[in-house]
mmCIF file of the N, C-alpha and C atoms, coordinates in Angstrom:
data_MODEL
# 
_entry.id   MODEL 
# 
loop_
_atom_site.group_PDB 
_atom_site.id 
_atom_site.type_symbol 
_atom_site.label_atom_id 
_atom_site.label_alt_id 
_atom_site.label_comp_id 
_atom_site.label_asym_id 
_atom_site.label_entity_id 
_atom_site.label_seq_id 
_atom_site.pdbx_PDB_ins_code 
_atom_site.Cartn_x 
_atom_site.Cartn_y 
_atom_site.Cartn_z 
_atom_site.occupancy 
_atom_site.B_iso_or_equiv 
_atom_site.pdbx_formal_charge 
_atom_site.auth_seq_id 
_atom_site.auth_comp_id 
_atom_site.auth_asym_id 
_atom_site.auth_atom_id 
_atom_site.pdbx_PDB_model_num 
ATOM 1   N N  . UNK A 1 1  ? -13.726 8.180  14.002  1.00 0.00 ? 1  UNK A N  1 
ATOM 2   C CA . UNK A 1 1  ? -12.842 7.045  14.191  1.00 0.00 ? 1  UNK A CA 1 
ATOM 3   C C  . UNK A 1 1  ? -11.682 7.483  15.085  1.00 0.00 ? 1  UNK A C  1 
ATOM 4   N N  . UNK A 1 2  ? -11.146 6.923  15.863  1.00 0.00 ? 2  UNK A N  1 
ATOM 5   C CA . UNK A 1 2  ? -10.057 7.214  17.214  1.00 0.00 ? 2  UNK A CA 1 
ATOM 6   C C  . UNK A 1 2  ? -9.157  6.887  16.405  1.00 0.00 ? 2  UNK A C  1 
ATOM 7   N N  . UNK A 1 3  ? -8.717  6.030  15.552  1.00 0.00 ? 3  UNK A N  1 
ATOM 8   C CA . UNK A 1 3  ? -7.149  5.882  15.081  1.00 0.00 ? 3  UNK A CA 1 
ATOM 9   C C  . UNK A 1 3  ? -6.890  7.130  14.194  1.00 0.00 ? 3  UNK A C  1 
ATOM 10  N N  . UNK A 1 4  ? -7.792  7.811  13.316  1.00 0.00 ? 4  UNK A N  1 
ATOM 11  C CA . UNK A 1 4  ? -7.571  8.984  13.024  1.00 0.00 ? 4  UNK A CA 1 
ATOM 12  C C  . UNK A 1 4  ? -7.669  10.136 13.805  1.00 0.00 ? 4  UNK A C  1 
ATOM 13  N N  . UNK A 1 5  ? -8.253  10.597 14.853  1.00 0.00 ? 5  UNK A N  1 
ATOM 14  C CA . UNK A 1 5  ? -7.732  11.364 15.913  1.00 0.00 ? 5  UNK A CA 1 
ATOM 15  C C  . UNK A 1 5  ? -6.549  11.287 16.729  1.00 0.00 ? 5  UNK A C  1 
ATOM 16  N N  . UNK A 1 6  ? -5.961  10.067 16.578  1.00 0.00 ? 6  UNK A N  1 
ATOM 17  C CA . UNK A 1 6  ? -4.866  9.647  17.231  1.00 0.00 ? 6  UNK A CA 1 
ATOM 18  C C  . UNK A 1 6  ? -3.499  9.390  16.157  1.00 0.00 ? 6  UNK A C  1 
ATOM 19  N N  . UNK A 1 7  ? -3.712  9.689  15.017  1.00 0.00 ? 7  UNK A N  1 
ATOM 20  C CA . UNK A 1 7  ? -2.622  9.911  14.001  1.00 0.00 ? 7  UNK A CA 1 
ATOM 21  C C  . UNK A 1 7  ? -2.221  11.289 13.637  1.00 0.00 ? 7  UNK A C  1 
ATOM 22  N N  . UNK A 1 8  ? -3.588  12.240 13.285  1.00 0.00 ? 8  UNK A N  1 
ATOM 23  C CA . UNK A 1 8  ? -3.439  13.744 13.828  1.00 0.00 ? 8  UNK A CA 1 
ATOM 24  C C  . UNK A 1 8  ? -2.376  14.310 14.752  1.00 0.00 ? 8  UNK A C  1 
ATOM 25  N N  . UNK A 1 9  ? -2.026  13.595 16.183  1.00 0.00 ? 9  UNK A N  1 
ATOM 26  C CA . UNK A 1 9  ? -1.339  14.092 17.377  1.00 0.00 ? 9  UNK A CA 1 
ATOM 27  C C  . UNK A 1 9  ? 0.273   13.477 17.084  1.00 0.00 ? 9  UNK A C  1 
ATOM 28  N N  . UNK A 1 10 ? 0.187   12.850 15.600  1.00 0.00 ? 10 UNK A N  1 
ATOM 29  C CA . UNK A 1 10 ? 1.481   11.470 15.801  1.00 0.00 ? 10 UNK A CA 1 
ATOM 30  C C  . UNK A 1 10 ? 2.789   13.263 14.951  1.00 0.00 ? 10 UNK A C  1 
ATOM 31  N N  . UNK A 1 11 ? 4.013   13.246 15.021  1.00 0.00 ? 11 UNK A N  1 
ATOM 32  C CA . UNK A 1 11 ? 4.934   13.566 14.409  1.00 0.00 ? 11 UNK A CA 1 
ATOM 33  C C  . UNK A 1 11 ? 4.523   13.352 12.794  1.00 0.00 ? 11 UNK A C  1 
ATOM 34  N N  . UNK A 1 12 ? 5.491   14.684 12.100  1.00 0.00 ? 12 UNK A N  1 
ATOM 35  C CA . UNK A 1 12 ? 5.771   14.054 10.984  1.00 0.00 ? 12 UNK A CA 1 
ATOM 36  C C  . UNK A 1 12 ? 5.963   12.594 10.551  1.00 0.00 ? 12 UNK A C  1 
ATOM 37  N N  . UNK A 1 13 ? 7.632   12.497 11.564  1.00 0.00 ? 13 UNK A N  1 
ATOM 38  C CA . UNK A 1 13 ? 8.190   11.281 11.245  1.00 0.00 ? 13 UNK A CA 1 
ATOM 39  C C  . UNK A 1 13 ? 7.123   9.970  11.487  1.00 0.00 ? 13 UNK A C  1 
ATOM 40  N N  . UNK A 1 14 ? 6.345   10.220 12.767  1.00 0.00 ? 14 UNK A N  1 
ATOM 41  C CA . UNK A 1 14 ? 5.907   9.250  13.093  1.00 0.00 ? 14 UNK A CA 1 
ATOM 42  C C  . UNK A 1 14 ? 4.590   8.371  11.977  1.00 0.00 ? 14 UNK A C  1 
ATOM 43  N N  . UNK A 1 15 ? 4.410   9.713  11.412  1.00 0.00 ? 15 UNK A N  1 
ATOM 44  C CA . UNK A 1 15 ? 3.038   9.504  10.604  1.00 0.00 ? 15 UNK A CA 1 
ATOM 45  C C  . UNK A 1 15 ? 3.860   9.045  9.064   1.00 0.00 ? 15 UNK A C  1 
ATOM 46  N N  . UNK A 1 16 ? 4.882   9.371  8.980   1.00 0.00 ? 16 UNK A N  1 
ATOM 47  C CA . UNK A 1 16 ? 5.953   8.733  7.723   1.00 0.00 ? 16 UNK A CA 1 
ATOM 48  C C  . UNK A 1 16 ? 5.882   7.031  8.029   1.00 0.00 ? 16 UNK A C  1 
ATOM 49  N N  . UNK A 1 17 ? 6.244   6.613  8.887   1.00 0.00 ? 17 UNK A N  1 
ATOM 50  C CA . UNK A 1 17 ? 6.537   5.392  9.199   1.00 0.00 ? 17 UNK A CA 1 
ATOM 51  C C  . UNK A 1 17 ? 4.954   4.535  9.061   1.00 0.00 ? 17 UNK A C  1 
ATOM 52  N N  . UNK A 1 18 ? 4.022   5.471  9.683   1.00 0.00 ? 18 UNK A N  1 
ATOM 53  C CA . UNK A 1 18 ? 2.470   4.348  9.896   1.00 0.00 ? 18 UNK A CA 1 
ATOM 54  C C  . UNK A 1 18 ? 2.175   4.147  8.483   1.00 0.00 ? 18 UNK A C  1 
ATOM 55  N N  . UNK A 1 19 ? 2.399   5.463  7.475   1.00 0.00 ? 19 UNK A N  1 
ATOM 56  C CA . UNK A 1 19 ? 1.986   5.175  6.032   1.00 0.00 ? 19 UNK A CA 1 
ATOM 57  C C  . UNK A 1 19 ? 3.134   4.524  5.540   1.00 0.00 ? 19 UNK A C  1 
ATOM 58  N N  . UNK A 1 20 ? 3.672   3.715  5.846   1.00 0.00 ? 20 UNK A N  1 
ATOM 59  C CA . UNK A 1 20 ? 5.010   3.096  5.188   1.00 0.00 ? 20 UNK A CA 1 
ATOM 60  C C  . UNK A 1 20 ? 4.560   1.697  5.628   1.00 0.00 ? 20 UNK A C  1 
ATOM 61  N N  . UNK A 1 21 ? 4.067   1.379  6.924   1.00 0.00 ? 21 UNK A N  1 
ATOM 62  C CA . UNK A 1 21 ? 3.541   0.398  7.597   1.00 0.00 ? 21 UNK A CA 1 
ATOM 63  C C  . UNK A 1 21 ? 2.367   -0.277 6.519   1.00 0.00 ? 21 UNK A C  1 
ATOM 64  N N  . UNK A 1 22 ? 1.876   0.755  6.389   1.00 0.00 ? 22 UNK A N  1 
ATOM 65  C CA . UNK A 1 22 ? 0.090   0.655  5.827   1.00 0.00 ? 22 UNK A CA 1 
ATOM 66  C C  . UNK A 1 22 ? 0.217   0.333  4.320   1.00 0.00 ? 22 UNK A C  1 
ATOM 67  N N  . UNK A 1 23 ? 1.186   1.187  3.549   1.00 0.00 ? 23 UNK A N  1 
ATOM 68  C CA . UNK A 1 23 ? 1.640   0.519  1.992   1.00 0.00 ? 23 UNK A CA 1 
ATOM 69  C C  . UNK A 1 23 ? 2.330   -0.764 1.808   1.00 0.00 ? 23 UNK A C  1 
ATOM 70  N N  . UNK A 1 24 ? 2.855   -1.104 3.130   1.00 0.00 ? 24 UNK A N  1 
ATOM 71  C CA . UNK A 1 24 ? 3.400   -2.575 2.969   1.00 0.00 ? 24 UNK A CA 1 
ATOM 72  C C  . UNK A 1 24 ? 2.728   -3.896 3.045   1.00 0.00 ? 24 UNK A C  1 
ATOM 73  N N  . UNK A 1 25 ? 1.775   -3.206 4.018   1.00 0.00 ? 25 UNK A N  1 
ATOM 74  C CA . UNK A 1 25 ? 0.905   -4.102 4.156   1.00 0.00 ? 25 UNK A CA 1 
ATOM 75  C C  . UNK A 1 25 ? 0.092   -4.390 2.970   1.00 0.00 ? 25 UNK A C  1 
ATOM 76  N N  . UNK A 1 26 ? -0.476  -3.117 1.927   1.00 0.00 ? 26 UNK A N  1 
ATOM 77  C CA . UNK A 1 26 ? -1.085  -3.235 1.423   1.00 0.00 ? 26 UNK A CA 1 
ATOM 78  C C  . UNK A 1 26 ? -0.962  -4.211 0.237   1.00 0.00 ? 26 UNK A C  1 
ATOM 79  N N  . UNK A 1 27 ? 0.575   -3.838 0.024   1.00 0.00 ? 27 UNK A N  1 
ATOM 80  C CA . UNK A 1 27 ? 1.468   -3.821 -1.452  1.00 0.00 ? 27 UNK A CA 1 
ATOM 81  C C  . UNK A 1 27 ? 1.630   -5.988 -1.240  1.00 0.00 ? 27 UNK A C  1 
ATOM 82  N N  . UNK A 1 28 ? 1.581   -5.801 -0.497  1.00 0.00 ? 28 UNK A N  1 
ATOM 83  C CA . UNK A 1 28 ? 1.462   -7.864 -0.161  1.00 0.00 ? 28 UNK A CA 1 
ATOM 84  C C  . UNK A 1 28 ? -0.008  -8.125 -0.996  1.00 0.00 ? 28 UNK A C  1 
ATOM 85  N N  . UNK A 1 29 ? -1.060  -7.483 -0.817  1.00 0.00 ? 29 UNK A N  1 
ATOM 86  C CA . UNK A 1 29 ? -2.015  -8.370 -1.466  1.00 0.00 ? 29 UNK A CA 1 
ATOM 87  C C  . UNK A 1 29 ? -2.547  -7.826 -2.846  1.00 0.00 ? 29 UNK A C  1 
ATOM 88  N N  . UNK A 1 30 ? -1.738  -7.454 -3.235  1.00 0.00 ? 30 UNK A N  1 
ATOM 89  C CA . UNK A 1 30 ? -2.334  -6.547 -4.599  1.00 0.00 ? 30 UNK A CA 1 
ATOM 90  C C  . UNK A 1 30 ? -2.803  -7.481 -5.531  1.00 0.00 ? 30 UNK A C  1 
ATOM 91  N N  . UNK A 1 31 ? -2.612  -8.410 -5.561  1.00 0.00 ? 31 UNK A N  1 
ATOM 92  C CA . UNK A 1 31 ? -2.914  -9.722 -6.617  1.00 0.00 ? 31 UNK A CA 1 
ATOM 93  C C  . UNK A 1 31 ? -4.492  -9.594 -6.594  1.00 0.00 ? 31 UNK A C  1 
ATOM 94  N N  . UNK A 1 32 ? -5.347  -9.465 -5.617  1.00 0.00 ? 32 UNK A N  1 
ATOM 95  C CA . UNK A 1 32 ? -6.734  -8.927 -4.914  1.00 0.00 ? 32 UNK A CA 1 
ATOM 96  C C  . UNK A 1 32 ? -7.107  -7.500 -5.198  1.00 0.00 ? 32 UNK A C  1 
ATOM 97  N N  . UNK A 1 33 ? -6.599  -6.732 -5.770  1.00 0.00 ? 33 UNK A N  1 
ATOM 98  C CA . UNK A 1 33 ? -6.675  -5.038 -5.782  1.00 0.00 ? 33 UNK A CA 1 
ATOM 99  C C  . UNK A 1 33 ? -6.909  -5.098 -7.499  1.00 0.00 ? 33 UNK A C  1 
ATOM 100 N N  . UNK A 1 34 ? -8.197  -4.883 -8.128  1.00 0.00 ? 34 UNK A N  1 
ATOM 101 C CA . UNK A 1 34 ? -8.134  -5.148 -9.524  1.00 0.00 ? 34 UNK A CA 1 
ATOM 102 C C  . UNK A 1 34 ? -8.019  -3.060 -9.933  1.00 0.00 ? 34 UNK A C  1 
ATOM 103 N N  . UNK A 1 35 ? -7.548  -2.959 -10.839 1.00 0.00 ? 35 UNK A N  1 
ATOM 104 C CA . UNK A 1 35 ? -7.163  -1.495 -11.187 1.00 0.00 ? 35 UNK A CA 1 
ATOM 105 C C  . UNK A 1 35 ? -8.391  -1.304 -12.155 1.00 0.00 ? 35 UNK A C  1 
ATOM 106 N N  . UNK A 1 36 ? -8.655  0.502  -11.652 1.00 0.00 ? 36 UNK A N  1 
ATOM 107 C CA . UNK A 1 36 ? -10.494 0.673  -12.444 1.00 0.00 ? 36 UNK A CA 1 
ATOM 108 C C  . UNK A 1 36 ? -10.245 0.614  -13.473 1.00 0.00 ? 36 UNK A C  1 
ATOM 109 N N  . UNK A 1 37 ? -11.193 0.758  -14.137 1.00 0.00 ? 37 UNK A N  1 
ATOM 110 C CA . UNK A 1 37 ? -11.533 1.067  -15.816 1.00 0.00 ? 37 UNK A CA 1 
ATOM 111 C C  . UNK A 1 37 ? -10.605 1.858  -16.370 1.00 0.00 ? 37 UNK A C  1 
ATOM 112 N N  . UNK A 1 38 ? -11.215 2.941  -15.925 1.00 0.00 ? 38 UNK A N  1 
ATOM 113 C CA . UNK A 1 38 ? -10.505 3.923  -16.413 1.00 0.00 ? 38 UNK A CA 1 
ATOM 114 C C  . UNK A 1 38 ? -9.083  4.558  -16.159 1.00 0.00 ? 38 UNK A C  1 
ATOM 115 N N  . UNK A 1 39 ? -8.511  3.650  -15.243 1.00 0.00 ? 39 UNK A N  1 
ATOM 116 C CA . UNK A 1 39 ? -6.992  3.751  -14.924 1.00 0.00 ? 39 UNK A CA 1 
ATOM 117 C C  . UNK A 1 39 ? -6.341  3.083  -16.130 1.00 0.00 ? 39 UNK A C  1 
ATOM 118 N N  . UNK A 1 40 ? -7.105  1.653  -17.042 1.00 0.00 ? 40 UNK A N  1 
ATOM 119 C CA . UNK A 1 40 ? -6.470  1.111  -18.154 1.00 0.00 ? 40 UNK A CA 1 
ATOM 120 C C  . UNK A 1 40 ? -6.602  2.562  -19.274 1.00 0.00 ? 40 UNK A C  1 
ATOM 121 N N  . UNK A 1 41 ? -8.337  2.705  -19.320 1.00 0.00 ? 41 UNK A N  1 
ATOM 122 C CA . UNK A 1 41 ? -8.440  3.730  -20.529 1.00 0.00 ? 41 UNK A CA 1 
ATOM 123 C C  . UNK A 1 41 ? -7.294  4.999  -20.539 1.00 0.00 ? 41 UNK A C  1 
ATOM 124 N N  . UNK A 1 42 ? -6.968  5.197  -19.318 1.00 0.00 ? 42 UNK A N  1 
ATOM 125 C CA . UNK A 1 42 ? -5.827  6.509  -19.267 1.00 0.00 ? 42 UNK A CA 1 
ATOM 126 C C  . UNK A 1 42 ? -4.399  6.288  -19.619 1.00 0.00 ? 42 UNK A C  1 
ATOM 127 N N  . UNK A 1 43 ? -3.856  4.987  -18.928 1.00 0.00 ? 43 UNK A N  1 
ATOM 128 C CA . UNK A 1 43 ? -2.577  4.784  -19.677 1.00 0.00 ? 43 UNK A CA 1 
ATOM 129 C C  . UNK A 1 43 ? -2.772  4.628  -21.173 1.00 0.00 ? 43 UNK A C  1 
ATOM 130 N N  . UNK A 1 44 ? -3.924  3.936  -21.731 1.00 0.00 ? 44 UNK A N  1 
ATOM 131 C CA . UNK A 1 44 ? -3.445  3.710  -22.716 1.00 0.00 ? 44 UNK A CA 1 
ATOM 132 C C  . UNK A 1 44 ? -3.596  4.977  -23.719 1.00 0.00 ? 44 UNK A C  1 
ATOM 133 N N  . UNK A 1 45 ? -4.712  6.043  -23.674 1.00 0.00 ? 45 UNK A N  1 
ATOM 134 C CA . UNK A 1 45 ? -4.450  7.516  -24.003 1.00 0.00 ? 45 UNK A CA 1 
ATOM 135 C C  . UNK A 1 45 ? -2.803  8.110  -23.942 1.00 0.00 ? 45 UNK A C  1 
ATOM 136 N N  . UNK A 1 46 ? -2.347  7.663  -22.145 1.00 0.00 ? 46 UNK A N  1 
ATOM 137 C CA . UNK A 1 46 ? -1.208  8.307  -22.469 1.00 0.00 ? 46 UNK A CA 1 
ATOM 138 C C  . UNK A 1 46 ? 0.024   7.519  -23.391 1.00 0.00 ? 46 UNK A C  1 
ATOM 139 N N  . UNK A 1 47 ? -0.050  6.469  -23.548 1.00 0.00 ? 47 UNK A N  1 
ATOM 140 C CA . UNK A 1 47 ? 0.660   5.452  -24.891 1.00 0.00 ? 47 UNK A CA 1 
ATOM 141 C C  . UNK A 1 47 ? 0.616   6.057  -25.839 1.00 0.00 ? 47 UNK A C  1 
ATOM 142 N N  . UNK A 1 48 ? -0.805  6.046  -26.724 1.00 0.00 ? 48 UNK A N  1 
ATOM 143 C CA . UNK A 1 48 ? -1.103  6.803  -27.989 1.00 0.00 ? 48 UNK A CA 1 
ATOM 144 C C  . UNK A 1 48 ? -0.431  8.179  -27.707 1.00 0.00 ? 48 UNK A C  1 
ATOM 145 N N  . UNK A 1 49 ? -0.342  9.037  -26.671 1.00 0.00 ? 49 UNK A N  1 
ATOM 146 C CA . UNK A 1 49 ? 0.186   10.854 -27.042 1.00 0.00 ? 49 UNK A CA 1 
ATOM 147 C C  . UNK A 1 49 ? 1.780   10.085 -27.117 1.00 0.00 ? 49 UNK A C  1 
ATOM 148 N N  . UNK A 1 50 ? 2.069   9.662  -26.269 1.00 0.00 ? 50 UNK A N  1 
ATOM 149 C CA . UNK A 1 50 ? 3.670   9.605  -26.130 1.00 0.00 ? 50 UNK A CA 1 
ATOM 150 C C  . UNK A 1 50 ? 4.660   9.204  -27.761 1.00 0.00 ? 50 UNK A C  1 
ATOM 151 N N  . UNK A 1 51 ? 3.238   7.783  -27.908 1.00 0.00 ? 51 UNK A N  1 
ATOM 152 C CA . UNK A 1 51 ? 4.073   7.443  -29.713 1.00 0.00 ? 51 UNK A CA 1 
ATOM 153 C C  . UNK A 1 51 ? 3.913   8.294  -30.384 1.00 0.00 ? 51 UNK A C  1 
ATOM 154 N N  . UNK A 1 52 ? 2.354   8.800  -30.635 1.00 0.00 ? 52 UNK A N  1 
ATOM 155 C CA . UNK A 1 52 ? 2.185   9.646  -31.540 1.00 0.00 ? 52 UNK A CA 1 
ATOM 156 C C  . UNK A 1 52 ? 3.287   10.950 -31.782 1.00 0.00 ? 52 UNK A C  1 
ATOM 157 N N  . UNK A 1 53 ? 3.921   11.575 -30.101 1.00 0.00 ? 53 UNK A N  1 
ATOM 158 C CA . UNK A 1 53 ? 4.847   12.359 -30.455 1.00 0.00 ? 53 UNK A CA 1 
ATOM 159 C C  . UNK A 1 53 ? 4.131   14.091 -29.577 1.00 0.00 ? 53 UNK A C  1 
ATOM 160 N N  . UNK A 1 54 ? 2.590   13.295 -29.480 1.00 0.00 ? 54 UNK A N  1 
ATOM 161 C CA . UNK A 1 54 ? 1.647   14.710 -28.891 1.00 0.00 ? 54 UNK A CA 1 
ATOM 162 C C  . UNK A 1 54 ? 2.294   15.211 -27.139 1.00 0.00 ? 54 UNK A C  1 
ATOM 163 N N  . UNK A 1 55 ? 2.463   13.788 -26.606 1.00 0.00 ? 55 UNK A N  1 
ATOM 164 C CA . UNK A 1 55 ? 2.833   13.914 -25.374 1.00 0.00 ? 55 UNK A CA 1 
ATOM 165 C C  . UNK A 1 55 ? 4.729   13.375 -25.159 1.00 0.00 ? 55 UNK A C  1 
ATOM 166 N N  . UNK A 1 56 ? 5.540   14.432 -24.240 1.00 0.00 ? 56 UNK A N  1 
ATOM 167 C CA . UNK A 1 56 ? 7.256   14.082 -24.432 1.00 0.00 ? 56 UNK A CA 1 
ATOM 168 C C  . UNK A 1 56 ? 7.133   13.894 -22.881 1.00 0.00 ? 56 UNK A C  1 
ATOM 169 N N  . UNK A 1 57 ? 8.217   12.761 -22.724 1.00 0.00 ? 57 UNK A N  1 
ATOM 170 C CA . UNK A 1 57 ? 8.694   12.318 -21.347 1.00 0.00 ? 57 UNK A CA 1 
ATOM 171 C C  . UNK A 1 57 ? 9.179   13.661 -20.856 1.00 0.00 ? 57 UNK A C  1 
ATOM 172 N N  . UNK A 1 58 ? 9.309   13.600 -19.514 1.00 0.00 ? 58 UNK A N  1 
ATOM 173 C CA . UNK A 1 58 ? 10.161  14.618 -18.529 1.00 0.00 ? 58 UNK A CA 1 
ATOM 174 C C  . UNK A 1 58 ? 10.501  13.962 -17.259 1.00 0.00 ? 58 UNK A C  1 
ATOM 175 N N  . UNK A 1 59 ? 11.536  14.808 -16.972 1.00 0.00 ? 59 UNK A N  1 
ATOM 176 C CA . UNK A 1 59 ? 12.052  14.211 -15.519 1.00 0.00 ? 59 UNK A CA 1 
ATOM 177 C C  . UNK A 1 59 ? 11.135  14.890 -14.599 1.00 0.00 ? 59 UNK A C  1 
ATOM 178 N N  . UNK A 1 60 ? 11.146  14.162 -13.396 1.00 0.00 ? 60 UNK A N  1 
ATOM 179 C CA . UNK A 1 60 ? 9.980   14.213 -12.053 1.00 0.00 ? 60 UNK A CA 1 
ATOM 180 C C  . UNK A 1 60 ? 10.451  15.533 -11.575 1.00 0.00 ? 60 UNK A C  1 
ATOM 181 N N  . UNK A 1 61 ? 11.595  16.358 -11.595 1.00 0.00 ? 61 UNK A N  1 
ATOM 182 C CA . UNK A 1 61 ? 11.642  17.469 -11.065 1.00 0.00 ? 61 UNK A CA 1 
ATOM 183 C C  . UNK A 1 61 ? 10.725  18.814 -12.172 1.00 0.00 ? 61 UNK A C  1 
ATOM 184 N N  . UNK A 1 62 ? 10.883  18.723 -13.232 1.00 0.00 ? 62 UNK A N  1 
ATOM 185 C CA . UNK A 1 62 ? 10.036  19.732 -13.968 1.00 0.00 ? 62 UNK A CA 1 
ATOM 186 C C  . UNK A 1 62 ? 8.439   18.761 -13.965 1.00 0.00 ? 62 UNK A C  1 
ATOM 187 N N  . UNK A 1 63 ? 8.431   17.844 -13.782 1.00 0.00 ? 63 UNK A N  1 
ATOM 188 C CA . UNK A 1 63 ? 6.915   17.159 -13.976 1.00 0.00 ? 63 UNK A CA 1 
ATOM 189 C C  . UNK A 1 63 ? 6.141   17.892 -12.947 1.00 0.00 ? 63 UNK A C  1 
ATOM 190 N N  . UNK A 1 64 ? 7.063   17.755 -11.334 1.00 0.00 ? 64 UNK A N  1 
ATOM 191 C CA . UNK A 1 64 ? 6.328   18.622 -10.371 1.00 0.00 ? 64 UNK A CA 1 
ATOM 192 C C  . UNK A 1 64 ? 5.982   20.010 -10.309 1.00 0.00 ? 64 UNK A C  1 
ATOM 193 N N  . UNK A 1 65 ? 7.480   20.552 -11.429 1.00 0.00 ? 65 UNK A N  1 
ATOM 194 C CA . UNK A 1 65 ? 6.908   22.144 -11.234 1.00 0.00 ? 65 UNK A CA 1 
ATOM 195 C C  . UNK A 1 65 ? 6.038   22.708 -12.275 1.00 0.00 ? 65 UNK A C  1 
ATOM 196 N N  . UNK A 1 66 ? 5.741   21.922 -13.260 1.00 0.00 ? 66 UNK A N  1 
ATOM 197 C CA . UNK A 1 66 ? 4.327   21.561 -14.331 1.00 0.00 ? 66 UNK A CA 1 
ATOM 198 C C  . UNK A 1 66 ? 3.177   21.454 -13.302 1.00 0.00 ? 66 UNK A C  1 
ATOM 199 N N  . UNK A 1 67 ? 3.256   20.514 -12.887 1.00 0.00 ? 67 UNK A N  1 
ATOM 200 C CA . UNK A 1 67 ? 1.366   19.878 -11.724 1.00 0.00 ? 67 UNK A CA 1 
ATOM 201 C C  . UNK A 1 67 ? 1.531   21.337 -10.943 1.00 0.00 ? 67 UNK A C  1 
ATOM 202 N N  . UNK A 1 68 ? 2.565   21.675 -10.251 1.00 0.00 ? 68 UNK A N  1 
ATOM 203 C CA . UNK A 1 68 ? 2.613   23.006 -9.485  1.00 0.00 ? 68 UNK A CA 1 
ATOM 204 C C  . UNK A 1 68 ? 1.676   23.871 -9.626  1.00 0.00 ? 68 UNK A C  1 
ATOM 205 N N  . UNK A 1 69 ? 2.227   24.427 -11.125 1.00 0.00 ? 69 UNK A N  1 
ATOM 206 C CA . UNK A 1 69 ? 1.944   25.545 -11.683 1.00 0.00 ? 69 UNK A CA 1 
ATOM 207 C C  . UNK A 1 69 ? 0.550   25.624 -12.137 1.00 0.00 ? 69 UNK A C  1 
ATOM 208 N N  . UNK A 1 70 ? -0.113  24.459 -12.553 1.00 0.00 ? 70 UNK A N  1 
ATOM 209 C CA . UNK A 1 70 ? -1.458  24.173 -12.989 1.00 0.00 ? 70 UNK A CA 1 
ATOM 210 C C  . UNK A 1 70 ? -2.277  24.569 -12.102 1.00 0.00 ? 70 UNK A C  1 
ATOM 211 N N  . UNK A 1 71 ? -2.029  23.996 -10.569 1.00 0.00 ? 71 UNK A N  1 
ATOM 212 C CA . UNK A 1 71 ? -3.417  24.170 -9.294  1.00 0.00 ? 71 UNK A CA 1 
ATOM 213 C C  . UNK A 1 71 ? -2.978  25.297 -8.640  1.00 0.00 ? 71 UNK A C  1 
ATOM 214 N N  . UNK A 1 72 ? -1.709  26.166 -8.786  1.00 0.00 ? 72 UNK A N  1 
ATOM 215 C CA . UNK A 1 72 ? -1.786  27.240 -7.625  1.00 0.00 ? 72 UNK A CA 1 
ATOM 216 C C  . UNK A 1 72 ? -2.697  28.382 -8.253  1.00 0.00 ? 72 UNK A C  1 
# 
């Protein structure tokens, strides 16, 4: 596909802005975008840990250095 050979050559910035372009666009028709199965079955797993007490909130700066630490 040429628009992906031709986003490759774009800037950081520039490639910030096309995916900013492309989520806006997207984020207009979501009413049309039905969410999978198993995106319901997972929140609601993570509901049950959170009440139950199994799973504790955290702020997004230790959340990232948690996911970090898991895949390096």
């Amino acid at each position: 596909m040429q628009a992906i050979r031709e986003i490759k050559n774009l800037s950081k910035e520039e490639k910030l802005r096309v995916m900013e372009a492309i989520w806006e666009d997207l984020s207009r028709e979501d009413e049309g975008i039905e969410s999978p199965q198993w995106h319901d079955k997972a929140l609601q797993e993570t509901e049950r840990k959170f009440s139950s007490g199994e799973d504790e909130m955290v702020d997004w700066q230790t959340a990232k250095k948690q996911l970090r630490s898991r895949f390096e």
